[in-house]
N, C-alpha and C positions, 0 to 999 in steps of 0.2 A: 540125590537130594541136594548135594551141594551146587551142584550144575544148575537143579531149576531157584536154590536160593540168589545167587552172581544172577540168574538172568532175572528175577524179581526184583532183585539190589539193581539192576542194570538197568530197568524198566522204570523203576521209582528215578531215578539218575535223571532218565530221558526225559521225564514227566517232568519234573522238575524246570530243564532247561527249558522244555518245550513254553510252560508256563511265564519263565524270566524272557524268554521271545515275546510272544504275546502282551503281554507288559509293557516292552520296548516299542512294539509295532502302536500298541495305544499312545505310548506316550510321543512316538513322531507322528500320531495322527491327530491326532490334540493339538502338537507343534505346529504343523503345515496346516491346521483348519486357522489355528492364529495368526499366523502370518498374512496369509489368504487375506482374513480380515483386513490387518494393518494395511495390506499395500494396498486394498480396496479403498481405506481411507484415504491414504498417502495420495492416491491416484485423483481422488474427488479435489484433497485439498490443492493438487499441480493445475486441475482443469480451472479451479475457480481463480488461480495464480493467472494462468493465463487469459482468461475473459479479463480481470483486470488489466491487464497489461493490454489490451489489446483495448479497452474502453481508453487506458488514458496514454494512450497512440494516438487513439480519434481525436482525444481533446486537446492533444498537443498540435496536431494538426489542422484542429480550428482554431486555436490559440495565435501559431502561427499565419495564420491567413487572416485573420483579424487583426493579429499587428501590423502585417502589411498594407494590409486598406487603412488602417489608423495613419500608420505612416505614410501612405499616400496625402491620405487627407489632409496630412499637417503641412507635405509641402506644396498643397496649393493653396492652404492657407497662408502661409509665411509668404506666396507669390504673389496671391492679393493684400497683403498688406504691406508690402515691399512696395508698391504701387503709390501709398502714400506718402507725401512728404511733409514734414514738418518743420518749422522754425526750432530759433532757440528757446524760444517764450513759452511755446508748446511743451516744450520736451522735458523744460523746468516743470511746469504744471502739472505735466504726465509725471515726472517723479515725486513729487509732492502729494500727489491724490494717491500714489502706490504707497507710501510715508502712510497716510492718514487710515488706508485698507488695512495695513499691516496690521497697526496700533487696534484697529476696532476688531481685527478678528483673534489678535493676544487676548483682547479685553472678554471677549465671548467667549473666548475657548477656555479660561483661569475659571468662571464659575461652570461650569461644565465639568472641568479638571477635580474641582473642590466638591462639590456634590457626589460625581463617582468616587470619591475616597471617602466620602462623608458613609455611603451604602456599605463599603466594605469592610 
């Protein structure tokens, strides 16, 4: 009798751990189905990482070629205007008319200025 109680006590024992297994096994399959997830996101948020990077590669790349032809263009500008020669009379006149632009565009830009602080 006592032999089949030890092996009923031994049984219930097993059951037991068998059970706290099972448990365990859910609770790392719960774990790695979570993860799973995360690095699913993790993975989306790296791809969209790189199409951006990769967009503003392009644009740095038109940026740059665009400066170049700007800069091109300036210095044939500056070559066709080198071309010109002026006195001293001129050159008085050209700095006095730069004077007078200066002045009119302080003058336009001050109610412009006063108005957008006026909104805010």
């Amino acid at each position: 009798m006592k032999l089949v109680r030890d092996t009923g006590v031994s049984l219930k024992t097993i059951g037991a751990f068998i059970s706290q297994v099972n448990q365990h096994m859910d609770s790392i399959a719960t774990s790695a189905k979570e993860q799973s997830i995360g690095l699913g996101e993790v993975n989306i948020a790296v791809n969209q990482m790189d199409q951006t990077t990769q967009q503003n590669a392009a644009m740095v790349e038109q940026s740059t070629a665009a400066s170049a032809s700007l800069a091109q263009e300036a210095q044939k500008l500056r070559e066709l205007v080198n071309q010109f020669k002026l006195d001293g009379s001129i050159l008085e006149q050209t700095a006095a008319l730069r004077t007078v632009v200066k002045t009119m565009a302080r003058q336009s830009v001050q109610p412009l200025a006063q108005a957008a602080g006026a909104r805010r």
